[in-house]
N, C-alpha and C positions, 0 to 999 in steps of 0.2 A: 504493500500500500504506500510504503514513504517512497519507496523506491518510484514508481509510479504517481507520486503526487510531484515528484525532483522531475522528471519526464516532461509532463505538462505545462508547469513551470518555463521550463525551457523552452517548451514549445509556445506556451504566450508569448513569450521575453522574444522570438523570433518574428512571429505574428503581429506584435503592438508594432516591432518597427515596420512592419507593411500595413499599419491603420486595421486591421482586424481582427474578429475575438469572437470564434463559433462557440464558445464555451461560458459565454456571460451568462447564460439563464438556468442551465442545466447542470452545472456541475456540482459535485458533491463537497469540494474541498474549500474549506473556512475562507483561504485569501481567493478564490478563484468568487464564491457568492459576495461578497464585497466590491469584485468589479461591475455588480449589477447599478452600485450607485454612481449618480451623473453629478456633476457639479452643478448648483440651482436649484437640488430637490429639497425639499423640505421633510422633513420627520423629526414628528412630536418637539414642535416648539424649535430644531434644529433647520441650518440651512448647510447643505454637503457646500464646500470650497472648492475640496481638490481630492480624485483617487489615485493613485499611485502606485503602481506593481513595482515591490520591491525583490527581484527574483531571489539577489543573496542573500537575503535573509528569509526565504520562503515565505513571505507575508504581503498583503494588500493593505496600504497606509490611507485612511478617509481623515481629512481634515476636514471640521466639521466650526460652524459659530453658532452661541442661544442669540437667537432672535433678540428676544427682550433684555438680553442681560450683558449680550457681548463676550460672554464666555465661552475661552477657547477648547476645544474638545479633539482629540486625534486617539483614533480607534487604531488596532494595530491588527488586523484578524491571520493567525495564524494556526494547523491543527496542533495543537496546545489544548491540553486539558485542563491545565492548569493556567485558571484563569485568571488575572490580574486587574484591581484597580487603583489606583490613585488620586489624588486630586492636590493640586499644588497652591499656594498663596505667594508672591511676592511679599517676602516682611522684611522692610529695611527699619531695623532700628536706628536711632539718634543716642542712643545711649548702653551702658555696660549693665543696665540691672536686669538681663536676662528676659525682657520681657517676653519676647514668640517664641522662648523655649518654656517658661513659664506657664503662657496661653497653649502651647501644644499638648501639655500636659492635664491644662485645666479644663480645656474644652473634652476631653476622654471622659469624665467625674462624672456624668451624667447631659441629659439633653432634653427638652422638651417633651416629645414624644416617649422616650426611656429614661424617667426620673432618677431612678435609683442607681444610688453611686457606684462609680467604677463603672460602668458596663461595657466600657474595654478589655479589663480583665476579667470580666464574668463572663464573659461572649468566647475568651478562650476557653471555654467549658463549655459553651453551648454552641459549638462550631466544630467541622473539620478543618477549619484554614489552615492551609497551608504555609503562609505568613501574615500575619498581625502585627502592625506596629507604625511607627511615626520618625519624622526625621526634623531636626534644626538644621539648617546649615546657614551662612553667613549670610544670607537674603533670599532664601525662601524656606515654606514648612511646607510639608511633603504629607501625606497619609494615605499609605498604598495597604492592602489586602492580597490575598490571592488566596482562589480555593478552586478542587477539583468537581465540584459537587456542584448543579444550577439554581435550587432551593438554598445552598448556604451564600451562593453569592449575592441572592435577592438577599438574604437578611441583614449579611452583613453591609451592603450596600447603603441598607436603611440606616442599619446604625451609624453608620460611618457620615451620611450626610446630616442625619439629626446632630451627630456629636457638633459637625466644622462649624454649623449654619445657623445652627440654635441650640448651644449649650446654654445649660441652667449659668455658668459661673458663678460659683453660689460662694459668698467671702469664707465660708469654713473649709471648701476645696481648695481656695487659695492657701490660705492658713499651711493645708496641709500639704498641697506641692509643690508653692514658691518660697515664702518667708514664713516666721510667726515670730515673737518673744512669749516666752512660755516655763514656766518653773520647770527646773531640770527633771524633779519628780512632778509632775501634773495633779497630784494629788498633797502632794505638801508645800503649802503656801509659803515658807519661810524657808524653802531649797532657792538656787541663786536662780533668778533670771536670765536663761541663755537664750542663742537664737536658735531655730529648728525651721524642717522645708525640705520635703525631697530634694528638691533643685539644688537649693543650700549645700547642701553635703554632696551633690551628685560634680556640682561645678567644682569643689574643693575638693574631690578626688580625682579629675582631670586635669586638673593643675598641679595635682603633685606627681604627673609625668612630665619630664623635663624637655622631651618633644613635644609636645602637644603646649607647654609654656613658649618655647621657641618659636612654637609653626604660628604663635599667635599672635606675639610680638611683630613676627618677620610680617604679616597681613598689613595688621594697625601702622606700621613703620612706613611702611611701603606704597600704601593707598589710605592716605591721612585724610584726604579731603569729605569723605561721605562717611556711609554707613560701615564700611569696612574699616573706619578706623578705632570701634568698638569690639565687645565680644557676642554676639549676638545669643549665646550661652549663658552668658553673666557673667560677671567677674564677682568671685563671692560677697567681696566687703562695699558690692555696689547693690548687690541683689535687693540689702532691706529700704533702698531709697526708693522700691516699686511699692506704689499704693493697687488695692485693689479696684480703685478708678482708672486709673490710666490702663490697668490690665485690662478693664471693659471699650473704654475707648479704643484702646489697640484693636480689638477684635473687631469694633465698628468699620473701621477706617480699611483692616485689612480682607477682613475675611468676608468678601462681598462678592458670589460670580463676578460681577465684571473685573473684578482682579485673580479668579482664580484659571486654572489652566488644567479639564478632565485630561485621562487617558485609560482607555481600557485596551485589554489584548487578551486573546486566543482564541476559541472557537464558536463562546457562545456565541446567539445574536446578538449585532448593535440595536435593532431596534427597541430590545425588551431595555437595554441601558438608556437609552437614551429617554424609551418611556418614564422609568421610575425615576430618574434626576429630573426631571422637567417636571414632574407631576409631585410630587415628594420636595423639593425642593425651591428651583432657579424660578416656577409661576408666581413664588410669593416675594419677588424682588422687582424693581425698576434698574435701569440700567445706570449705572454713578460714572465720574471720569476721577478712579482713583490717582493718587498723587503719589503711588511708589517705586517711578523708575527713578534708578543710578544715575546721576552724571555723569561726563567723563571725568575720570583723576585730571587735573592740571597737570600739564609735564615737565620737568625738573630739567633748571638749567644748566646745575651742576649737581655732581655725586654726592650722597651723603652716609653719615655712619652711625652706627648705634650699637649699643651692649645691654645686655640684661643678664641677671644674674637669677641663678637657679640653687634647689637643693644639692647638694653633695651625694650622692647614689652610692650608698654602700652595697649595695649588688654588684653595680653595674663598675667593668675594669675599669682603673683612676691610678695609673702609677704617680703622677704627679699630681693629682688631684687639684690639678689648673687646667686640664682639658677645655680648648675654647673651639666652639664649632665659628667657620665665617662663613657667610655667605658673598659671594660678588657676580655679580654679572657680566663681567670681564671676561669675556675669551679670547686667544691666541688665533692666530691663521693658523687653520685645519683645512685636510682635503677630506673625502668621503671617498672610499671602495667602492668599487663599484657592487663588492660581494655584501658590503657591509647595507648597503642599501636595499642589495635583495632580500638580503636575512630579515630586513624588518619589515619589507614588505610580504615577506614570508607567514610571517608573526602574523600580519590580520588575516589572512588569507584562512590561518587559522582558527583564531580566533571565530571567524565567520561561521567556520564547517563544524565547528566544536558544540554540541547541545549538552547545553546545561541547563539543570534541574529548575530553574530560577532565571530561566531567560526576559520572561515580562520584565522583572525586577529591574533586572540590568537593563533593558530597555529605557524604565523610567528613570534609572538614574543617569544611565551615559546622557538622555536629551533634556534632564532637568534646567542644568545649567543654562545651558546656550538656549531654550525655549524662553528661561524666565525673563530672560534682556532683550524678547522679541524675534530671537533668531528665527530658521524655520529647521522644526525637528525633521520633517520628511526627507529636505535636504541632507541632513546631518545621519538618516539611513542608507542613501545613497552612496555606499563606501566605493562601489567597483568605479563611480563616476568621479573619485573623486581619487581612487589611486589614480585613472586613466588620467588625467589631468594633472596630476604630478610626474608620469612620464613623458608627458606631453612637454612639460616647463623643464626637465632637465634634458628631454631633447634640442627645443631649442635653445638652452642656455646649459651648457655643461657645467658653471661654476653657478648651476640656480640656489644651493643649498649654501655655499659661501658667502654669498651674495646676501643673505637670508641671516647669516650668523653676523656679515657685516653691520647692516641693516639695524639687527633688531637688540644687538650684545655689544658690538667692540663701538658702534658709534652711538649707542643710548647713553645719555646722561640720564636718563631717568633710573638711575643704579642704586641701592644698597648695598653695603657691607655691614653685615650683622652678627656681632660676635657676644656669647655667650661662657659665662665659664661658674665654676659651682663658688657658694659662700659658706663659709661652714655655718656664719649664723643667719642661712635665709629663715627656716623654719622657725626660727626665734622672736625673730623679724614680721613673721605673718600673722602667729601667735601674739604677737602684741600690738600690731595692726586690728585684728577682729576684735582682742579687748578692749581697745581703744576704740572702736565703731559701737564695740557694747554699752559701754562707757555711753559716749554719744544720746546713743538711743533712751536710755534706762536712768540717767546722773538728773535729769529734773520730771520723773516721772513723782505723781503724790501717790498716797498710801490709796486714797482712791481709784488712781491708775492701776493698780498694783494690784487690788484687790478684781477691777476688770480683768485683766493679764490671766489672773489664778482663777474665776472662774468661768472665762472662753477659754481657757485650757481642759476643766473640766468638760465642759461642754462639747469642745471637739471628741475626747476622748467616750465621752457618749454616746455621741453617734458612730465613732468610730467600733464600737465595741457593739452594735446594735443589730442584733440581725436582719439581716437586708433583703426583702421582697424583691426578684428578680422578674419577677412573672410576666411583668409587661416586656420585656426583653424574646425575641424571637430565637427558637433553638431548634436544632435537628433533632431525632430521634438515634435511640441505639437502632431500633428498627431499618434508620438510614444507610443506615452500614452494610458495604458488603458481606456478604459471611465468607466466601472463601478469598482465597490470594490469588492473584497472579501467575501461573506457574511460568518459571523461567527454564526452559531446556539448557542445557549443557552436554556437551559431547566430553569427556574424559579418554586422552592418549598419552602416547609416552615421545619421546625425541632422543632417543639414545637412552640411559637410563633414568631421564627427565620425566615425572609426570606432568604433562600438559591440559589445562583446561581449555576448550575452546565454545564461544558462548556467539553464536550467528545473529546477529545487532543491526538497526537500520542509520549506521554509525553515520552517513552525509559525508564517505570517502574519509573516514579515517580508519586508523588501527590502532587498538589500544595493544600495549605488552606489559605487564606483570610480571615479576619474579622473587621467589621467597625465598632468600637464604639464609636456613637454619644458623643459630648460632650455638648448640650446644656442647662442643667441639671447643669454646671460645675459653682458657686460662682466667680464671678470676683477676688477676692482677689486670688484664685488658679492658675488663665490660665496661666501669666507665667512661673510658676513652671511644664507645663504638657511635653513639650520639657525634662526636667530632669529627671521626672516621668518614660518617654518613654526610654531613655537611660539606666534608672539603674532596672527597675521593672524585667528583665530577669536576672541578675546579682548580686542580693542579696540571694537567697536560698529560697526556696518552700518547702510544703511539710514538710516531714522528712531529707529534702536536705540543706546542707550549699551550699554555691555560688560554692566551687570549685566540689560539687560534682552536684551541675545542671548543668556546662558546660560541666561537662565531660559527663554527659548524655545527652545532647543536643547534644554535638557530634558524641555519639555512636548513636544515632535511628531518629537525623533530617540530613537536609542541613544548619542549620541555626534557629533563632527563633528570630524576630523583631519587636518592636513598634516605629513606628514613629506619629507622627501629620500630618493632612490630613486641610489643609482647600481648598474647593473644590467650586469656582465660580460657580454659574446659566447657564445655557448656553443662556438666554433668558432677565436677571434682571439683572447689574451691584450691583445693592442695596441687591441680594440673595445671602445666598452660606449658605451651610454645614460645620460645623465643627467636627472634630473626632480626634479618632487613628485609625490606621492600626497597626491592627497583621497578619505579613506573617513569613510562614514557607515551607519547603517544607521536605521531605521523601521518603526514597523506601517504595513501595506498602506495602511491608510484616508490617512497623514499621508506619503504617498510628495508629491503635489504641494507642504504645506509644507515639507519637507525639503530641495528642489530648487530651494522660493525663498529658503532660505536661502543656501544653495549662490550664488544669483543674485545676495543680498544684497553678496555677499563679493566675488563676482569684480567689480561694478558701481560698490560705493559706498565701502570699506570706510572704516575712522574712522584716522586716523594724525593726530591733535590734540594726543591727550591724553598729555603728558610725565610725570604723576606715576604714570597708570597703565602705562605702558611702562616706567617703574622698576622697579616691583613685577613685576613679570613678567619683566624681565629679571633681578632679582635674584633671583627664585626659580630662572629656569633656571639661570643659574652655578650658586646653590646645587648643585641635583639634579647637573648637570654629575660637579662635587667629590665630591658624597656615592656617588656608584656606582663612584668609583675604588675605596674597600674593599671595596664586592662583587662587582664583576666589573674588577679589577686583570687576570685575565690575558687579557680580550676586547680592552681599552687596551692590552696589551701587545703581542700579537700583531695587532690593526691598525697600530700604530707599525713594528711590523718590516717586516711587509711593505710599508709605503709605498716602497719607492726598489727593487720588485719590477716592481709597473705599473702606469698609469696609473689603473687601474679602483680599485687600492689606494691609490694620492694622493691620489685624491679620497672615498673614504673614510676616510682619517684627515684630512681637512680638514672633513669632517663631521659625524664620529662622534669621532673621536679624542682624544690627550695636545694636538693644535692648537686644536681647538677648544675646549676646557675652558681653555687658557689665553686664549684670544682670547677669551670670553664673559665670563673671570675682569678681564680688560682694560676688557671694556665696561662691567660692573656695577661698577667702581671710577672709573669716571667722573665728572664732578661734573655736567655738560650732554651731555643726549641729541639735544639736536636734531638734530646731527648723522646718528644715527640716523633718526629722525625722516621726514629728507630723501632717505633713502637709501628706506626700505621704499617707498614710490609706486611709484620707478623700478625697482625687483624683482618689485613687481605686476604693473608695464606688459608684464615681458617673462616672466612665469611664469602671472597667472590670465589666458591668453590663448587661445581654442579654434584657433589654427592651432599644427598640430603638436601636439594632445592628442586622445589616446583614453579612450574609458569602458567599465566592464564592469557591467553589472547581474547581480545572482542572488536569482533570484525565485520562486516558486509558479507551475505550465506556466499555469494558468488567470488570473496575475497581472502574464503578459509583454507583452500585447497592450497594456494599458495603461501599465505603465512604460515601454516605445518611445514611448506618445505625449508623456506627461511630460516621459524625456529628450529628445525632439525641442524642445518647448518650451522646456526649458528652453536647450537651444543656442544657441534664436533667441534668445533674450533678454541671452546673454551677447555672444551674438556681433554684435549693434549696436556695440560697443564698441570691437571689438578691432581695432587697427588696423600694419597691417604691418611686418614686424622679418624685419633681415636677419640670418643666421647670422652672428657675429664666429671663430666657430672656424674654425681653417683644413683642416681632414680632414671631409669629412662620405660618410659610406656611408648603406646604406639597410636598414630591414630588414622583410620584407612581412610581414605578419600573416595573410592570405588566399592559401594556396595558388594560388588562381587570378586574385588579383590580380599586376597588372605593377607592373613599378616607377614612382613617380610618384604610381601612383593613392593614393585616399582610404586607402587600405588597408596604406601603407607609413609607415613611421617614419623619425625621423634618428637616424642613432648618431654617438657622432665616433670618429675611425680616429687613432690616433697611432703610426705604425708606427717614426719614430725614436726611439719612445720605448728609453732607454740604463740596461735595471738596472744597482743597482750595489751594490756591500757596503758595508750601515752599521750599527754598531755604537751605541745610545742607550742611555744610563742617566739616571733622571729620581730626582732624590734626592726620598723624601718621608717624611713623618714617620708610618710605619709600622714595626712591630719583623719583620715578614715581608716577602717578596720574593712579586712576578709575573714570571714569564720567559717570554723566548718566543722562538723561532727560525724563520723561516720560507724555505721557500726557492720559486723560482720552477721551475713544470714543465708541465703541457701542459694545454690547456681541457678544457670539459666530455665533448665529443665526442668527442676522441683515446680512439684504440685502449687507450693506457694508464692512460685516468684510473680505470676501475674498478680494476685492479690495483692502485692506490695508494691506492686508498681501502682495501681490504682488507690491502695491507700497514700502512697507517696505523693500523687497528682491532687489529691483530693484533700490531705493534710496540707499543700502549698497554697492551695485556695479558697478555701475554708476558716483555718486559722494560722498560719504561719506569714502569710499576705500583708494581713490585718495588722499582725503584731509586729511584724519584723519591718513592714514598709510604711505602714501608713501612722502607723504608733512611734515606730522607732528611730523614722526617718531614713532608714538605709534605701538604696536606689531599687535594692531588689534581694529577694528571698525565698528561700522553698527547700523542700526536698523533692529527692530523686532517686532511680532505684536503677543501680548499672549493670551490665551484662554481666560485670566479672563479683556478681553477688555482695555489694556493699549498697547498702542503703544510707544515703548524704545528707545531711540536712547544711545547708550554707548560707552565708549572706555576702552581698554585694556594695563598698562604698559603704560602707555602715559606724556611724559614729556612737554607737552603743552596743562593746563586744560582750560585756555583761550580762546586760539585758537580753543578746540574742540568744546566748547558750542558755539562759532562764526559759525563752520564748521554743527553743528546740525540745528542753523538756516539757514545756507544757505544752506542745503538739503530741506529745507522747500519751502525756493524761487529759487529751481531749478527743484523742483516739478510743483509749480503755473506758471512756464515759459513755461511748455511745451514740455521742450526739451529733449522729448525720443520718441522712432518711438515701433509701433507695434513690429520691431524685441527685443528690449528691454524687451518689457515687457511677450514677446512669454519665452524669455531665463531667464526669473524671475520664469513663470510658470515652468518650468521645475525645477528649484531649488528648488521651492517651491512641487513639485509632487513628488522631491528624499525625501524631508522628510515626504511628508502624506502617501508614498508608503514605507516607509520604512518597511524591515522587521518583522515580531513579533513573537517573540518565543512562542511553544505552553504554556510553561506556562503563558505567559501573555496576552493568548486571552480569548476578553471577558472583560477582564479588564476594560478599560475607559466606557465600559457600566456598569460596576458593580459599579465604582469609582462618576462617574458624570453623570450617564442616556445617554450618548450621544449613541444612538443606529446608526444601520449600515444604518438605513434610514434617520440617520440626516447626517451622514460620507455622504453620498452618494450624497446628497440636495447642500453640502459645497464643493463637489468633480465638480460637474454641475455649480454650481458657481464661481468655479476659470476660468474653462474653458471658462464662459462667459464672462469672463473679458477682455475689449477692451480698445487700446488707447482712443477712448471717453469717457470712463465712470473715470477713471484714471485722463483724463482732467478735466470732469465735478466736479470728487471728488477733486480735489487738490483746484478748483475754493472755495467749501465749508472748505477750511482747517480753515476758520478762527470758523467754528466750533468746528471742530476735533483737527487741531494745532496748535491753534492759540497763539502761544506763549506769552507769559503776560499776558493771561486768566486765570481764578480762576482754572483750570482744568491742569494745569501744576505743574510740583514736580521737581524738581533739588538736587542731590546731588553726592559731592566729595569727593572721600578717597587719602589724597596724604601730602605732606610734606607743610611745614610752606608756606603762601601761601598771600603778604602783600596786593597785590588786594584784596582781599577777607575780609582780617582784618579791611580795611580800608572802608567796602561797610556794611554797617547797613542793608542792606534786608538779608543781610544771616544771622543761626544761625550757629556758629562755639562751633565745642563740639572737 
């Protein structure tokens, strides 16, 4: 069918250049019935402008305007099931106090039509969406959706337009997601007066990553003149200068159709969209002449400079701890390759051909930008017209790209240089900045004031604690739901003594390749080092290759080429799992055999010489290491916890972890790598080796015949090499991949078995120089397989939304919170950005004892499963089917067994399990793990059960 929709396509794209299209009335495929509409038609309150066959990107582009409102609209119809919407505002703030990140937030709290608060997050319970969520960015706010389902995207559609168009704003939703002042205990009057605010603490953990301080300054620095010379996010200590009037006037001035910009995409109809926003929403507006486009920046007649100072990163490598990043605009005379210009024209090419899971998305975000300044997005799809057109300009000008760096870099005085370097007492600094703003606000407030303060604090906390009538909120049924899966065929072969998976995919000319190589063979003294190994083994030179000339070959003839570490839990044994690499690549068809000798290059020859390029590489990764602790502080948190759960988790925070971030932080503070050096060979010898690795390809059915022969080739070539290694581990099991393989055969794996493995309770706090907390609690309970793992997955969805929401986000101020229940049998309870680590592990247990209570009704846990069915139903792109069978054996007959098991799930069973949590949760049991990522922290100092690093 895709193959066959790619056909037609083509056959339009030849036809529209001879003026004709037998196919406009009759055809079946999403973008072909989209070229039914003419430009001048009208539908529901819309006028069509302009249609547009967009062949590379398989889709038909309708730019559409409301009549009444001037609201821009561009449908995007593609076969996609997954269907998308959005809806975008131009918001140029004038100031730092975060107002349209504030209002994006506040308008979610409830809406006219759907009263009752949150029904953002309530809606991820009563929805299959397959994305939910909202965007700030520097001058516009974004609210896209997407779901597979046609009844979920009516509902959500409703909700989404009741939220943007006519929220409640109601000042206690302010209160509680922009600013408040509020007694630190809510309930004791005579506790100090602090500030509080989702946003509050969400901006103040974004700022304590020191690119994201930098990328902000470099903005404001740069383009002074307008709205970008703010944070459109907030700047914390500006946040509490927004009143909840100027938040409603924001919303007037901005959030008007004639300043908004629809877009839908995939296959449903445009007409049912366009019916429900026009009739639902844009009938009950006139049309305004909003006042929110950009000026140009003025342009500088001479260069200028700037410095801004940051925290000190004790993660992240600092030998001198004066590290100053600059920026300049300043380039040298450079020529361009002509190979090097292929490579990256290579690079959209496939970009193009590449389907991903989330293509709407990326859709609306690549034409966000350039649409919200008036651009035209349909042009901005038109890629192949627009490489053409770049061959075209360095035809006739062969120095067009020089010319261009002339141009826009070596003759612009409109230049910064912006250098950055750490204070040791920035945090000191901000810390008594916010006091001093405290100060401010609270130094002539009367005892009167004071006593308002203490009880609108109670009062939020009342309603916040209130249980909340959802009903008017529209929801799908479990009934909605598929009952079976998908089934995905797989073909299982061998390529020498290689087992190969090969999975027949309607890939749009590519080739995916996979490859698992075991590490069990690997010297303990080594494992840490394999994370490093993984990073820099593509990036050092192969072959007759130095490093810059395998990327540039990696660019011209892959998508890519990556090793990362694999450690992959049992579905069935807490105490099993597999350890490995993963090498993934992908290619167009034609370039499957260079890809494969690249591949060859690596495992045969690779370069381990060169010391100053293995600096640079290792310092980047520490760097990166460091830098994702402020963005995903609580994935580090909750890996750390459960390390001393089991082994499967050991080695995952030996890999991923607060371990390895320091041991990388270790190496890149080095003075001599050799050491290094010496070591990557003998990690080669016992990981690029084909005894004990398997491959998977996913291909085009008509394009498998050939990549079997490829991968067989290329087997042989590696495997002249490889030369015999004994297992050092002392547990080894087996696990067959081929039902009707024995054990032994070509067909079975090694796992290691550590059945003495001894959980045990540990308690870690990692001081760092953030003004927010990551928490996390994890406890050990039963594998994939067990009877009760679905029940805990849905108790887990349903204890995040129910009560952990409420207390940990809305009470506690953190940006985000929940639990969650992982394949490799650890149940997580975390928090995100949270400035109360106390309170949250209080709040983790009383999720515990509001489970044992009782107190949730069958409708709860019906709207658990469904949250829980948007993620096992989630989309998969054809390159990555196949996968989790090839990765972890988990076949479509076990997907299927764990699919029949959620469904089974009843308020009894739910009851009867929470009765056993002194099993499963039992908090202060050896089977629990704790840990914190957050600032100096004297409870904790003061408590001997924790270790503080």
């Amino acid at each position: 069918m895709f193959r066959q929709c790619r056909t037609v396509l083509r056959r339009l794209r030849d036809l529209s250049l001879q003026g004709r299209n037998p196919w406009r009335w009759n055809s079946s495929s999403a973008a072909q019935r989209a070229l039914q509409y003419e430009a001048g038609q009208k539908i529901h309150g819309f006028t069509v402008q302009e249609v547009t066959s967009v062949p590379d990107l398989f889709l038909t582009a309708v730019k559409l305007t409301h009549d009444g409102t001037g609201a821009q609209y561009l449908h995007a119809a593609r076969d996609d099931k997954n269907n998308l919407f959005s809806v975008q505002f131009r918001t140029t703030p004038m100031d730092s106090t975060g107002v349209p990140h504030i209002l994006e937030h506040t308008v979610l709290c409830g809406s006219q039509k759907y009263p009752c608060r949150d029904p953002f997050f309530k809606m991820l319970n009563r929805s299959l969406s397959t994305f939910m969520n909202a965007f700030t960015a520097s001058d516009y706010t974004m609210y896209p959706f997407s779901t597979q389902n046609a009844k979920d995207f009516q509902n959500l559609l409703s909700v989404y337009l009741d939220a943007v168009f006519f929220p409640c704003l109601r000042e206690m939703d302010f209160w509680q997601e922009g600013w408040r002042l509020e007694n630190e205990n809510p309930q004791d009057p005579s506790s100090p007066v602090v500030f509080k605010g989702v946003v509050f603490n969400e901006m103040k953990g974004a700022f304590s990553n020191n690119e994201q301080v930098y990328a902000q300054h470099l903005q404001n620095k740069l383009l002074p003149d307008h709205t970008y010379s703010v944070v459109s996010g907030g700047e914390p200590l500006s946040i509490p200068d927004l009143t909840w009037e100027q938040l409603k006037e924001f919303h007037q001035t901005h959030y008007h159709p004639s300043n908004a910009r629809f877009f839908t995409y995939g296959d449903l109809p445009l007409e049912q969209h366009l019916k429900q926003i026009h009739e639902e929403a844009l009938v009950k507006f006139e049309r305004t002449e909003p006042n929110t486009a950009v000026p140009p920046q003025t342009q500088w007649t001479n260069p200028r400079e700037g410095h801004v100072t940051c925290s000190p990163d004790s993660m992240a490598p600092d030998p001198t701890r004066q590290n100053t990043v600059c920026v300049s605009y300043l380039l040298a005379e450079n020529g361009f390759e002509e190979e090097q210009i292929e490579a990256l024209l290579h690079k959209i090419e496939i970009q193009m051909k590449h389907q991903s899971t989330s293509f709407g998305l990326s859709l609306a975000s690549y034409i966000a930008s350039c649409w919200n300044h008036d651009g035209d997005p349909v042009k901005l799809l038109q890629i192949s017209q627009h490489v053409s057109q770049f061959r075209q300009c360095l035809k006739d000008n062969p120095r067009y790209l020089e010319d261009k760096v002339q141009q826009y870099f070596k003759n612009n005085s409109h230049r910064l240089t912006l250098s950055m370097s750490p204070d040791d007492s920035y945090l000191e600094k901000q810390a008594q900045a916010e006091d001093s703003k405290l100060h401010q606000k609270t130094q002539s407030l009367t005892e009167s004031q004071r006593q308002d303060i203490y009880k609108k604090g109670l009062e939020l906390l009342s309603v916040q604690s209130a249980t909340q009538d959802a009903s008017c909120l529209p929801a799908l049924k479990v009934t909605d739901i598929e009952s079976t899966i998908q089934y995905t065929p797989v073909q299982i072969s061998t390529a020498g003594c290689v087992p190969v998976q090969y999975c027949e995919q309607p890939t749009n000319g590519m080739v995916y390749f996979r490859a698992l190589c075991s590490l069990n063979s690997l010297p303990e003294d080594l494992r840490d080092y394999v994370p490093l190994f993984c990073s820099v083994i593509t990036k050092l030179g192969c072959g007759n290759m130095d490093y810059r000339q395998q990327a540039q070959r990696m660019e011209l003839k892959t998508g890519g080429m990556s090793v990362t570490p694999q450690v992959l839990p049992d579905l069935e044994d807490l105490d099993v799992y597999e350890q490995g690499v993963l090498l993934s690549s992908s290619c167009l068809e034609k370039n499957l055999p260079e890809m494969l000798h690249l591949w060859t290059e690596v495992f045969n020859s690779p370069h381990f010489d060169d010391e100053e390029r293995l600096k640079v590489l290792v310092m980047m990764a520490a760097q990166e290491l460091a830098n994702g602790i402020s963005y995903s502080g609580h994935m580090y948190a909750m890996t750390h916890a459960a390390r001393c759960l089991t082994p499967t988790a050991d080695l995952q925070e030996a890999f991923t972890g607060m371990h390895q971030v320091k041991f990388m932080k270790r190496i890149a503070e080095s003075p001599d790598l050799t050491h290094i050096l010496r070591k990557l060979p003998r990690i080669k010898r016992h990981l690029l080796n084909p005894d004990y690795m398997r491959c998977a390809v996913n291909a085009a059915p008509q394009k498998v015949s050939d990549a079997a022969v490829q991968v067989e080739r290329f087997v042989g070539d590696i495997g002249s090499n490889r030369k015999e290694r004994r297992p050092v581990r002392p547990h080894i099991t087996e696990r067959v991949l081929d039902p009707h393989a024995s054990p032994g055969s070509s067909q079975s794996q090694k796992l290691i078995s550590e059945p003495h493995f001894k959980p045990c309770q540990m308690k870690t706090f990692f001081q760092l120089p953030f003004p927010v907390n990551f928490v996390s609690e994890c406890v050990r309970t039963v594998p994939f397989m067990h009877k009760d793992y679905a029940s805990l997955c849905i108790l887990a969805r349903m204890m995040s939304a129910k009560f952990l929401h409420g207390e940990i986000r809305e009470k506690g101020g953190a940006y985000g919170g929940g639990a969650k229940m992982g394949a490799g049998g650890l149940f997580s309870f975390y928090s995100y950005r949270d400035p109360n680590s106390m309170a949250t592990l209080s709040a983790f247990r009383g999720g515990v004892e509001w489970a044992r209570s009782g107190k949730f009704s069958q409708q709860d846990i019906d709207e658990a499963k469904l949250s829980i069915f948007s993620a096992v139903d989630a989309p998969v792109a054809p390159s990555d089917k196949g996968l989790s069978r090839f990765l972890s054996g988990l076949t479509d007959e076990m997907r299927q067994q764990h699919r029949e098991r959620l469904f089974a799930v009843t308020r009894l069973k739910i009851f009867l399990l929470s009765i056993l949590f002194s099993r499963y949760l039992g908090f202060g049991q050896r089977t629990c793990g704790v840990a914190i990522l957050g600032p100096e922290n004297d409870i904790i100092k003061k408590d001997p059960s924790w270790v503080v690093k």
